[in-house]
Every structure is written in structure tokens, then in C-alpha cells.
N, C-alpha and C positions, 0 to 999 in steps of 0.2 A: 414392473421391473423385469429386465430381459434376463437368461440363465446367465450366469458365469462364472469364472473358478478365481480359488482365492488359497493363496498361499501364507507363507508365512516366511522370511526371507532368515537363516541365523546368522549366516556373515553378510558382509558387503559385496563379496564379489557374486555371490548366488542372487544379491538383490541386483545389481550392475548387468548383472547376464541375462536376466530374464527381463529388465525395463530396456535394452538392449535389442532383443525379439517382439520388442510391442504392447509387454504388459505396463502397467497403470502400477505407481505408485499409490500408496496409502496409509495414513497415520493415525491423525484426529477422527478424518471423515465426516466432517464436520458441513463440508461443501462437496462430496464428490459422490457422498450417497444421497444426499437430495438430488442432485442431478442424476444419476440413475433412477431414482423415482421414479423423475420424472421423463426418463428415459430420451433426456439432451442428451447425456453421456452413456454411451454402452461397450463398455472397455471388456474384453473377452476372460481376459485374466487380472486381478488385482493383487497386488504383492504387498505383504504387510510388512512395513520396516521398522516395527516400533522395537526391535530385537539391537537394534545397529546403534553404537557407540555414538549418538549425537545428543547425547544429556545434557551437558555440562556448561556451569555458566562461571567463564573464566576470566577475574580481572587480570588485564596486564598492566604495564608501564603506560599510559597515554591512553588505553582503549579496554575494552569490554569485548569478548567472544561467547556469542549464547550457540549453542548446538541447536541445528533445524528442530530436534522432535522436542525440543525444551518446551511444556504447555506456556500458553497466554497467560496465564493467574498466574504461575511461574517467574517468570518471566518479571510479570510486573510490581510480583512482591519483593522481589529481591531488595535487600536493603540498597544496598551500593547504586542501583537500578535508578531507586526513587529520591536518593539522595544527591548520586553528580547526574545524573542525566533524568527532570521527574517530564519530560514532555513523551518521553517514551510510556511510563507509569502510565501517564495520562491518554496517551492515545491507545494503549491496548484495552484500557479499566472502561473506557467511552465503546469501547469495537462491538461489544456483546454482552449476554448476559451472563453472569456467573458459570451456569452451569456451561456453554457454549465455550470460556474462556477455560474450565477446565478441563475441554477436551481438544481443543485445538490446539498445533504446532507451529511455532513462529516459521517455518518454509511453506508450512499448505496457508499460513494468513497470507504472505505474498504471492502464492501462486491461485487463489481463488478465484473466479472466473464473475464476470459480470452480473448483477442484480437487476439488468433490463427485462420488465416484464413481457421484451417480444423477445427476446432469447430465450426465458423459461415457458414462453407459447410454444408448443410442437406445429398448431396452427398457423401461427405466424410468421412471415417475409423478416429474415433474418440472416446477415450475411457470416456474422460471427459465428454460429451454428452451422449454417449452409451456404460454404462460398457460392455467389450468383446468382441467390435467392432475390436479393433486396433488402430494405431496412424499413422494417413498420413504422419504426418510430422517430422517423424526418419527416413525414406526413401526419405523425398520431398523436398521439398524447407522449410528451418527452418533455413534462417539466422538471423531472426530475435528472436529465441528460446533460452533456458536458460541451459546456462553450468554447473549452482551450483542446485544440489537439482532436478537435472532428476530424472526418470525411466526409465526402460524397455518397459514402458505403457503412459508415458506423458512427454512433454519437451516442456510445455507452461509454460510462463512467468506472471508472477503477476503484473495485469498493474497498479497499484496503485502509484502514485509520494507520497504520502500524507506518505501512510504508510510504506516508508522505514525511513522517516523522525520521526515517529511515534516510530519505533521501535530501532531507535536510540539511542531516549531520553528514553526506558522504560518504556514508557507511558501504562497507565493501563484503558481496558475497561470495561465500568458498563453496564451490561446487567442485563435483568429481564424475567422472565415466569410466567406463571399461580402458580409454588411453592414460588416464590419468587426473589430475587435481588441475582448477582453476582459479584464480581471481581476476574480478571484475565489478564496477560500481552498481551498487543496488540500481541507480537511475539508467545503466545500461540494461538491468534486467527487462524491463518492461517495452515493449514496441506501441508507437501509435498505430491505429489503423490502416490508415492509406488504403491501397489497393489488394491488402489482404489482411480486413480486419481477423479470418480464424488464428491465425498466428498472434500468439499473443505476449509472445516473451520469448527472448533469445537462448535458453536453455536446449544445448542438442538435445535431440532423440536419445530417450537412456538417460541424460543429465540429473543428477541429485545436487538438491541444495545440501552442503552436509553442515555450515555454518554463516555465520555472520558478526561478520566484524564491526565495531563502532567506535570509532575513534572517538576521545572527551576532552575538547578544549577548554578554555577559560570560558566561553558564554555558554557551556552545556549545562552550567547550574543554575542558570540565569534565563530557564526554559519554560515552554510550557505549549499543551495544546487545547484549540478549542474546537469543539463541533455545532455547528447548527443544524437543525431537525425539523422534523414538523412536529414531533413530539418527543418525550425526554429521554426515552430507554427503548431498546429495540429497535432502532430505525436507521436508514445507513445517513450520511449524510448531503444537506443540501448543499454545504460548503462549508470549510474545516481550515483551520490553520496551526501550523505548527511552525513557532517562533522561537529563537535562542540566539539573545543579544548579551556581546561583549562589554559594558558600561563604566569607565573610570572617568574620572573628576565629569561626571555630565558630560562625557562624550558618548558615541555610538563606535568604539573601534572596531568590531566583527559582526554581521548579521547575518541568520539563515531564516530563510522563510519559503515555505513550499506549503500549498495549497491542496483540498482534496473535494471531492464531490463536484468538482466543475471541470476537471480533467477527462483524457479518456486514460493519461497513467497520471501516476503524483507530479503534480507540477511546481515544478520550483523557481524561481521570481527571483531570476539575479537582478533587474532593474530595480527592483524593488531591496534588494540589497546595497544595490551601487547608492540607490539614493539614501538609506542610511550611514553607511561608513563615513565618518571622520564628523556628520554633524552633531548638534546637541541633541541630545536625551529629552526632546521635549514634542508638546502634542500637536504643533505645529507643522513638524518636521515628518512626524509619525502621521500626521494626516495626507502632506505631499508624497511622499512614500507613496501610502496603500492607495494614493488614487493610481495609480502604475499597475495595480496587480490586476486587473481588468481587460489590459491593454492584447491585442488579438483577437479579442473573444469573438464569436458568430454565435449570437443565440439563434434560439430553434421559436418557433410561436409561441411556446406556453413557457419559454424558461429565460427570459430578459431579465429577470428581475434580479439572477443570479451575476447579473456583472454589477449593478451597485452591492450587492450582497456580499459577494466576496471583497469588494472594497473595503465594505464595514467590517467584515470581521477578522481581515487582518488590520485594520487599523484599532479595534478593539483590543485586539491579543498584543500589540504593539504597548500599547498601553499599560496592559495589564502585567507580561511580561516585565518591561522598564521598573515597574514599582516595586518587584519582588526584591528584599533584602539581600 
């Protein structure tokens, strides 16, 4: 690990001012001192904002507002949390292990940085790290890499459980800078690739997540999320889905569904929606659906297996979701 300085921010304009000059935000630290470790990231100055007024988890009329530094365990204990909306519970409670969940902050889970083992190579051709470098792994080992939302130049995956969930529901994030406050959809937070995979989300220079908003309609009760693995704990996913359907007399009146581990951000599946609204509730319907959520992909050599894969496990969650009371 390289030297560097590290403060302690007491208000927001003192954190504002110096992420403003170039310094690095930091909370959980959960993903931003492993990469210093491992000396990907080597931010001069780090600024501690766990001092700043973004606690609070506040129901409203129609929606839920969780504050950025609100922890993960937090978050997913919440009664109200796991009662109108449990696909959130569930995809934070899948994200990590205990101890990990109670030190990470719902802003640093969506702004964490890819789990590609050639971006945490210092060794290896990697564009995300080193624009112009190259990408190891479109020639390498990349079964575990993302068939929706490639490039030419990157085909890592956005490890987030939280924010496929997030971007589901439509959920809308409040950030703020030195000019002032914004709102904008979570699914605009995140950039594909393209032609500059280091960019990685639309947040200015300086920008603090300071909340997030989540709207609870009728099918937010009616949710849920699932992960696939190669193993059951600790591992990020092969492909993930987060469903919440609107269901009266056996119909399908609202669906959300958005995908993860096969993205290179949370991917979400209007067709896959269109083809549920308005038909029956049955596994028929729920299997022509999720053959749809496939549809674009570009696998890589070692990761095809991942477009039936993600067929089956929104069609699974489909499923499963439908039957819940």
C-alpha cells in the first residue's frame, strides 16, 4: 500500500470541498481498502464521512428513504424493509457475509468497482484500470464475465446484489456537490463500457451519494430475489434475479424484473416484463417470458452457459415469486 492522508470530514461542506480538490471518499471501506492493498486504487487523500447526517431510514407515503452511510445489516433488518419490499432484505442478506454487511454502506454497495480478476491483476491488460491497456479477459478465462452490455474494451460484470434490486423497483438516487442536490434513477447511475470502460457511473467529480429513494407499489410485497453461485456463501454471482409481480384474480398486472451477474451494470428486462403484463399467472406464460431475458447476449468462450442460465433463473424466480401469499 502506497502513503496517503486521511481525514475525517465534520460537516458536509468540508467533505464537499475536499472531494471537490480530488480527495476519495470513504465509509465501510469495505471495497476501497482492498484495492489500495492492492494498490488498483491509490487516492492521495481519503476523507472519512461517516460523521455526515446520512443515518436514517425514513418511511414515507408510497416510498422508503435509506441514508447512503445506513450499514447493509441495517438496512436489511429493518422491519418495514422485509415486510413491503423483502426482495431488497433478500438481496442485501445474499451480497455478503455478516461481518462484511456490517460494515458496508448502501452508497459504497452501489458504487463498488468490479470483481474481474484482471482488474485486480496489476500484471494484467486491463482497460477499466488502464484506459488503452486492453482486456485480458476477452481472450482469458472470463466465465464468470457479462454477456449483456459488453464491449470491444470490457466484459466485467457489476457486482452489486443490491442494485439489480434497486433498479428494479426504479428506485431514485439523491446525491449532492459543492453546487448543490440532485435527483436521478438509480439505472442512470451506472455507464456501460463502450469506449471508456474507466468511467464507470455518472456521479460528478466531488458527487456524494447522500440518499436513496424507493418507491412501494402493489407488487413490492409480492417480491423477491435470487442468486446463483458456484457455491452458497461468499461468492459474487453467476446470475441473479430480482422479481416483483402485481397478481389479482390470476392475472400478471405489473412486473419488474432485472438481472445481475450477466450484466456489465444491473440489467433490466422490459421485454421480459412486456411479456408478462396483462397475462395469466401461470408457468406457461412465466416460461415464454424468461426465454426473452437472454435476448442480446454475446458470450465470451467459457461463459455461453450463462444465456440459458439466466433464462432459468428468471423463470425460476418467476415462479417462485407468483406463489408467495
Amino acid at each position: 500500500m502506497f502513503p496517503f492522508r486521511y481525514t475525517k470530514a465534520a460537516d458536509e461542506r468540508s467533505a464537499l470541498t475536499a472531494a471537490a480538490a480530488g480527495a476519495r471518499y470513504i465509509a465501510g471501506g469495505t471495497t476501497l481498502v482492498d484495492l489500495m492493498r492492492e494498490t488498483v486504487e491509490r487516492p492521495d487523500l481519503l476523507v472519512d464521512i461517516n460523521a455526515l447526517p446520512y443515518w436514517s431510514i425514513d418511511l414515507r407515503p408510497g416510498g422508503i428513504s435509506v441514508g447512503s452511510l445506513v450499514r447493509m445489516a441495517d438496512f436489511a433488518a429493518h422491519p418495514a424493509v422485509r415486510r413491503q419490499v423483502p426482495m431488497l432484505s433478500q438481496a442485501l442478506e445474499l451480497s455478503a457475509s455478516a461481518q462484511l454487511r456490517n460494515m458496508a454502506s448502501i452508497g459504497g454497495n452501489l458504487l463498488q468497482r468490479t470483481r474481474c480478476l484482471y482488474f485486480r491483476d496489476m500484471s494484467a491488460a486491463c482497460n477499466r484500470r488502464a484506459p488503452g491497456a486492453g482486456c485480458s479477459a476477452i481472450g482469458g478465462r472470463n466465465r464468470g464475465h457479462a454477456i449483456l452490455g459488453t464491449s470491444p474494451r470490457c466484459v466485467a460484470t457489476h457486482p452489486s446484489d443490491l442494485a439489480v434490486a434497486l433498479v428494479a423497483l426504479d428506485a431514485v438516487i439523491v446525491a449532492r456537490d459543492v453546487s448543490g442536490h440532485r435527483r436521478f434513477g438509480v439505472a442512470e447511475l451506472f455507464r456501460q463500457p463502450g469506449d471508456n470502460p474507466a468511467r464507470e457511473h455518472n456521479l460528478r467529480p466531488g458527487e456524494l451519494i447522500t440518499a436513496v429513494e424507493i418507491p412501494i407499489g402493489p407488487e413490492c410485497r409480492r417480491s423477491g430475489y435470487l442468486k446463483v453461485r458456484d457455491r452458497e456463501s461468499y461468492e459474487f454471482a453467476l446470475t441473479s434475479a430480482a422479481v416483483a409481480l402485481d397478481i389479482g384474480a390470476g392475472v400478471v398486472h405489473a412486473a419488474r424484473v432485472a438481472v445481475g451477474g450477466v450484466g456489465t451494470v444491473p440489467w433490466r428486462l422490459p421485454a421480459v416484463e412486456a411479456a408478462l403484463t396483462g397475462k395469466p399467472a401461470n408457468a406457461d406464460v412465466f416460461r415464454a417470458a424468461a426465454a426473452l431475458a437472454g435476448d442480446g447476449a454475446q458470450p465470451l468462450s467459457e461463459n455461453g452457459f450463462k444465456v440459458e442460465l439466466v433464462k432459468r433463473t428468471v423463470e425460476r424466480q418467476l415462479v417462485t415469486v407468483a406463489a408467495l401469499a
